[in-house]
N, C-alpha and C positions, 0 to 999 in steps of 0.2 A: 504494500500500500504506500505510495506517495502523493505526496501534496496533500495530504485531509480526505483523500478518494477513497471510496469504499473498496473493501478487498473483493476480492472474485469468490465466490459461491465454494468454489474447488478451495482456494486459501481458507477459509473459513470451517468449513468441515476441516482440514489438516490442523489447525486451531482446538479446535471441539475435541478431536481426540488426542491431543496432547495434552488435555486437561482433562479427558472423562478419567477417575477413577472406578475402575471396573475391574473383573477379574480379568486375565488375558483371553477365556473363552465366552464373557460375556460381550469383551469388546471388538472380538471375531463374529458377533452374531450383530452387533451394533452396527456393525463396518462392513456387511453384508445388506443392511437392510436399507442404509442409506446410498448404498453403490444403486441399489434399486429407483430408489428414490430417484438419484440425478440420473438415472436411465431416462422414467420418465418423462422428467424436466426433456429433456433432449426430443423426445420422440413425440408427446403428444401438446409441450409450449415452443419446441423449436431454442430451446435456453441451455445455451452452453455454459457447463459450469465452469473451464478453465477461464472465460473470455466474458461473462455476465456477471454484474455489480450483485451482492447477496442481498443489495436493497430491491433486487428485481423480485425476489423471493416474495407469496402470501400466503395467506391462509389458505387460498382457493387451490393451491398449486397439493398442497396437503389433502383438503377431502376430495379430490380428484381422482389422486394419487388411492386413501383406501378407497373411494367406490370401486375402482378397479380390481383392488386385491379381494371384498368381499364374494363370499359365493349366494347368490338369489336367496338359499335358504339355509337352515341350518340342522339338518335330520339325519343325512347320511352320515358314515365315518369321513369320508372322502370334503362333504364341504365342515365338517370341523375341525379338520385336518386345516383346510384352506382359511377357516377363521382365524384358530391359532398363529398361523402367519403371518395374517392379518395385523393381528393382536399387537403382535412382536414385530412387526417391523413398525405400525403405529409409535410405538413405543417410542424406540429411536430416531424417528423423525420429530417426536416431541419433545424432548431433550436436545435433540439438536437445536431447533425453534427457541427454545426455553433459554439457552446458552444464548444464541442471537440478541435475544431480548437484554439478560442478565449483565451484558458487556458492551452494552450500547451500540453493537455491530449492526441491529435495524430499528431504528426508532418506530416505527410503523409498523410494528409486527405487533399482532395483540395474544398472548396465549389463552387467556381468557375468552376471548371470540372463538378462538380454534378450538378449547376444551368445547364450546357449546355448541357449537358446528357440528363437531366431531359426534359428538351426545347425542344430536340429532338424527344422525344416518347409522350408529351402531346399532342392531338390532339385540333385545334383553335377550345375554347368553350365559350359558353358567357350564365352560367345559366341563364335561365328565369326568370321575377322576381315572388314572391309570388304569387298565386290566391287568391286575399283579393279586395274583393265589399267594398267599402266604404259603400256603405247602409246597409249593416250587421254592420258595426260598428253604424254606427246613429242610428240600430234600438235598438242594445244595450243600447247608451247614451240615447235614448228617455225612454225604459225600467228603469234605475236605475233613472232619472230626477221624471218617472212619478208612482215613488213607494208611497205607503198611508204613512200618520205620524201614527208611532210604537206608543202606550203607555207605551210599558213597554221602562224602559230607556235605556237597554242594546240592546236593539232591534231594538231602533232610532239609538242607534249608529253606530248598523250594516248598517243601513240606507243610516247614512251619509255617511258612510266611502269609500261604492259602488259606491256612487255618487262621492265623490270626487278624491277617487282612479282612478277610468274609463275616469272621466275628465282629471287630471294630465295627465295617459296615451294617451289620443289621443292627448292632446292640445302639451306635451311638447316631444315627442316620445322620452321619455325614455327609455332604455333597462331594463325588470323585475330587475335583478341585483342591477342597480342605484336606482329603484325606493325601493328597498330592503333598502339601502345604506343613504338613505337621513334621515339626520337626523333635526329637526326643524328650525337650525338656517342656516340652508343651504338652504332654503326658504325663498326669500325678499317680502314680500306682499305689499312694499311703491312702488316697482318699476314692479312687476309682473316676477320675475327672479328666478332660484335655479342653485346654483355652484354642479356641479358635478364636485366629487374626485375622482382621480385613476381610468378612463372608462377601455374604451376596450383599449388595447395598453397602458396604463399605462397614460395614458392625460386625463387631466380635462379642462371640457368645461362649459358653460354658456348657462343654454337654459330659455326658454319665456312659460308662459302660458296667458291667457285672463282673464277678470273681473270674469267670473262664474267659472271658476276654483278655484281662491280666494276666491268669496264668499265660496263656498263648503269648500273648509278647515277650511276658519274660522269657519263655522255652525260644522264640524266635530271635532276639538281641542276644541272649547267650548261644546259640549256633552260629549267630552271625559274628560273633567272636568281639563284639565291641566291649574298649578296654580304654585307660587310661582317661587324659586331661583332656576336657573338649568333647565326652562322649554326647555329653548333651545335645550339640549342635550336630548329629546325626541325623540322617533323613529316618523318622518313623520308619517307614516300608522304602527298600530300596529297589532302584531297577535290575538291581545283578544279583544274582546267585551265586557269592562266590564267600567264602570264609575266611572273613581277614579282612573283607573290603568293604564296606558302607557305600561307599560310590554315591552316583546322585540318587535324588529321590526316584521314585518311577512315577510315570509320566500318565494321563486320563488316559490317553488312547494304548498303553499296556494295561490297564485295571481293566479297562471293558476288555479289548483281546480276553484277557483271563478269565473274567467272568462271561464269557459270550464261548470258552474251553472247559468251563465248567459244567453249562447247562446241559453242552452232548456228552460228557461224561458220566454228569450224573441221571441222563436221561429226562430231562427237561423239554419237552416241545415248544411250550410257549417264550416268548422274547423277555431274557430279561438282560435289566442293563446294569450297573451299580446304582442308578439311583433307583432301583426298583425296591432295593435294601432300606431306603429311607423311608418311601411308602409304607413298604412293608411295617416296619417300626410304629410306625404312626396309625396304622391301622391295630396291630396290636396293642396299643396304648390303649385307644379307644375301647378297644377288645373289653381290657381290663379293669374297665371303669376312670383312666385318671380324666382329671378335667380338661376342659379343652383349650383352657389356658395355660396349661401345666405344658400341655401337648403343643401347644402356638409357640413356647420358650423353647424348648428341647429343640425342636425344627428350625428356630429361630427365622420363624413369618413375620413378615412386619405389621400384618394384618391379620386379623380373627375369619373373614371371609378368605383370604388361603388356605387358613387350615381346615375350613369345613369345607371344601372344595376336597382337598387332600385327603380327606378323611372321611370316606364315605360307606360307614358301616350303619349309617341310618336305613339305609335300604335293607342291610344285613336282616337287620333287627326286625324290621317290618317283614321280611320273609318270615322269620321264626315266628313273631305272631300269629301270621294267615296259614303257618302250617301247624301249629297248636290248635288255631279253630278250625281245621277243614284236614287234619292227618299230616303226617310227612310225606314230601313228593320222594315220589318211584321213579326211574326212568325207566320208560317202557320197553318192553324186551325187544329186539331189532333196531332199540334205534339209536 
């Protein structure tokens, strides 16, 4: 920008995400949906964002933008699929907008007009939550519990690591990321606790795991052979399987590999992924009565309507009743 001139739309967004505080995979989903974005710009206002002032930018350019991404209605899998999309690229283009506004980059931009814009062409939607059986996940944890002792020693450690990782994930429903993220001394084993830094939303929370989740790390940091000054700043779970070596942490996309090696091992047909483990969690809570604010902290939701969205064993329960008054359903034989 010289002379007092507005930057270009391109400058601007490069701006935005030098200053979005995000996780790196939430600001790969952000920096996809706005590549989207200045597609349209392009194709249906003719506005080039390397060569066009970011004061060219409106509100109209925005709900243009989601009519295009919504789908007519919302009943199949296929157009909630297309909503969520929707949803989420919404998103980032409002935060971008929002930053414009925040740093005086567009005096005329209103976010307040765009929220009620926006308000008025979204249709009342309340995603479904997950398809995730809990017994797919147990049959998981009972698979990595009930693997043989490796002799070779790099082998055991792949051992442990399955176990302790699969555990950590169901017991403390982690997001992959965090569990990426943790590093030794952010694990308390005197009290059964790990501080997570910088979540989602840029807050750090306190979550809980059980006695066998502890045992399993301690059985996996002692194969992994860590020793001496500085053990602390060890990667929680690391990428290698080697003994002696901590190495760096391991990375989202080996957690899913693993867990996506687990499901056809332990004979899993349905899709699960690691965050399928936090679901999981959260449905169990509910299971067990705790509140649902108890349940909003552990997940650390910034909101009371995520977690009932998440958590959707009200349906469960409304089954159980209408089969108390009318018998338990059978499946019919053939089918």
């Amino acid at each position: 920008m010289t002379n007092g001139a507005a930057p270009t739309i391109a400058d601007a967004i490069e701006d935005f995400f030098e200053n979005l505080r995000l996780s790196p995979r939430s600001k790969k989903t952000y920096r996809t949906a706005v590549t989207k974005f200045t597609e349209h710009l392009k194709e249906r206002f003719d506005l080039d964002p390397e060569t066009s002032p970011v004061t060219a930018l409106s509100e109209d350019h925005v709900t243009d933008f989601v009519a295009a991404l919504m789908p007519d209605d919302v009943r199949s899998p296929e157009e909630v699929s297309r909503m969520r999309t929707a949803q989420t690229n919404l998103a980032a283009v409002r935060k971008l907008y929002a930053y414009l506004v925040s740093y005086d980059l567009h005096p005329n931009l209103s976010t307040e007009k765009l929220r009620t814009r926006v308000a008025a062409m979204m249709p009342r939607f309340t995603p479904p939550p997950p398809d995730v059986q809990t017994s797919d996940l147990d049959r998981i944890v009972e698979y990595v519990r009930s693997l043989p002792h490796e002799v070779d020693p790099d082998k055991e450690l792949r051992r442990l690591k399955l176990r302790a990782m699969i555990l950590f994930l169901y017991r403390t429903g982690v997001r992959v990321s965090e569990l990426c993220g943790l590093r030794r001394r952010d694990i308390q084993l005197a009290d059964g606790t790990a501080s997570i830094y910088r979540a989602k939303g840029g807050k750090s929370r306190t979550v809980l795991f059980d006695s066998e989740t502890a045992e399993a790390l301690v059985a996996y940091w002692a194969a992994r052979g860590d020793s001496g000054r500085g053990v602390g700043a060890f990667p929680a779970f690391s990428g290698r399987d080697k003994v002696g070596v901590p190495g760096r942490a391991i990375s989202p996309r080996t957690v899913e590999h693993i867990v996506a090696q687990l499901c056809v091992a332990a004979g899993v047909e349905n899709p699960i992924t690691p965050h399928s483990f936090r679901h999981g969690l959260a449905t169990e809570l509910v299971r067990r009565r705790v509140r649902e604010s108890t349940v909003q902290t552990i997940l650390g939701h910034a909101s009371p309507t995520t977690t009932r969205i998440y958590v959707h064993k009200v349906a469960a329960e409304v089954a159980e009743e209408y089969q108390e008054a009318f018998g338990p359903y059978r499946r019919p034989l053939g089918a």
